[in-house]
N, C-alpha and C positions, 0 to 999 in steps of 0.2 A: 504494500500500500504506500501511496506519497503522503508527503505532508498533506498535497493541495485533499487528500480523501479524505484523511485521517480528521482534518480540520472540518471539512465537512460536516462529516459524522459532528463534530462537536458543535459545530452551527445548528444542527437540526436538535441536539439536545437543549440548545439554549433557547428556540422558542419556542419548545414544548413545555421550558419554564416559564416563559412569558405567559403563554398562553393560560397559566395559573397563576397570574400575576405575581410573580418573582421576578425580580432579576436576571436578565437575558444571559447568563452565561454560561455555558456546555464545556464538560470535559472529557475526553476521551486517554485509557492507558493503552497503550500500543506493547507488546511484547512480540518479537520472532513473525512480524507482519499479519500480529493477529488483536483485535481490539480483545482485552481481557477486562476494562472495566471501566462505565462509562456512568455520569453524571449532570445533572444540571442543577444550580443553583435552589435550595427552598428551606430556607430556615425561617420563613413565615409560615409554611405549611407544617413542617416537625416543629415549629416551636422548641429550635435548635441551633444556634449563633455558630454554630460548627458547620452545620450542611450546607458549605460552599461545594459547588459543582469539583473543586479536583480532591478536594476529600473525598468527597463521595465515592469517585472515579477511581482513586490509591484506595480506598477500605475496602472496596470490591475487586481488585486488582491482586492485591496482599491475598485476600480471601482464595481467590481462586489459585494463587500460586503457594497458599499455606504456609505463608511465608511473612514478615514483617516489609522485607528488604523485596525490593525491586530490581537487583542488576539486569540490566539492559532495555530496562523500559522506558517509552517517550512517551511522556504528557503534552497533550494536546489542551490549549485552553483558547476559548474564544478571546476571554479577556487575560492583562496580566495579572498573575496571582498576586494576593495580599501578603501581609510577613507571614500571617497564619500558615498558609499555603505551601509558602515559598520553603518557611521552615519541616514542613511535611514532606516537600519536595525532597530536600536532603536527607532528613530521614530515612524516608526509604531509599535512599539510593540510586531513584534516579537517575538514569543516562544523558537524557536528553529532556529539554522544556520546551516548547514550540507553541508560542502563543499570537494571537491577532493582534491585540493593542493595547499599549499603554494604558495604566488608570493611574490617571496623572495626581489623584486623589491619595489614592491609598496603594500603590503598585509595592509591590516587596521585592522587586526583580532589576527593574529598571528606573521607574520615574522615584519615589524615593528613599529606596534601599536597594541596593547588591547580593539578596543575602542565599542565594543559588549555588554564586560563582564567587565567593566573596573566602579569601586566602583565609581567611583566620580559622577557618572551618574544617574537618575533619573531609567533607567530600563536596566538590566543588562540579557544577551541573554546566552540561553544555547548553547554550541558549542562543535559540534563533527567533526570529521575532517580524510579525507582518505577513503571514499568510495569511491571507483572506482578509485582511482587513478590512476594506473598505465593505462589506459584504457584514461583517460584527460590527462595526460601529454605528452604520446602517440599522441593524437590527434593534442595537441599544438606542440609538437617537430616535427610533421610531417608538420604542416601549415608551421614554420616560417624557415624549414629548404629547403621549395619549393621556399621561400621568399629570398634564397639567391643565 
């Protein structure tokens, strides 16, 4: 699978959260070219500050590989992750992080922390950044601008 699929798949997860009024953003874990654990944003729904879409995406991921640790897996995220995220990111181990765009707000990745790829850290994530972009930001500008 490519990015541009794999991203995909995580677009269609994020507005199938919209569509339950959450927050537009999908995640997909990719192992040996095979999605093993996929999520979307709904900590309104669980009444759950956790259930961000690449949580979701790694607990079900983990699960299936009966394993905490992740080597070799790529996360896919519509949006970039939060520190939350980012730090769960490293956690598990992690290979790759492959997201849409910036959240210039709260990004753990890019816009106001490094904390994926960031030296001080025990395992440090490869990170690419802007597939599909404009295609998730779209999605999100369309959610929160129904939202007003």
């Amino acid at each position: 699978m490519t990015d541009e699929e794999c991203m995909r798949e995580a677009l269609s997860l994020a507005a199938r959260g919209a569509a339950r009024g959450e927050v537009p953003v999908g995640a997909v874990v990719v192992v040996g070219g095979e999605i093993v654990g996929r999520g979307w944003n709904c900590p309104i729904e669980r009444h759950d500050p956790t259930a961000h879409a690449e949580i979701l995406a790694l607990r079900e991921a983990a699960a299936a590989a009966a394993n905490y640790r992740l080597p070799g897996a790529t996360l896919y995220c519509t949006l970039e992750p939060c520190v939350m995220c980012a730090g769960a990111v490293v956690a598990a181990r992690v290979e790759r992080l492959v997201f849409a765009t910036r959240d210039l707000r709260f990004g753990g990745v890019r816009s106001k922390f490094h904390i994926a790829d960031s030296g001080t850290l025990n395992h440090t994530v490869e990170i690419v950044e802007g597939v599909l972009a404009v295609e998730c930001v779209e999605l999100l500008r369309g959610f929160f601008e129904a939202k007003r």
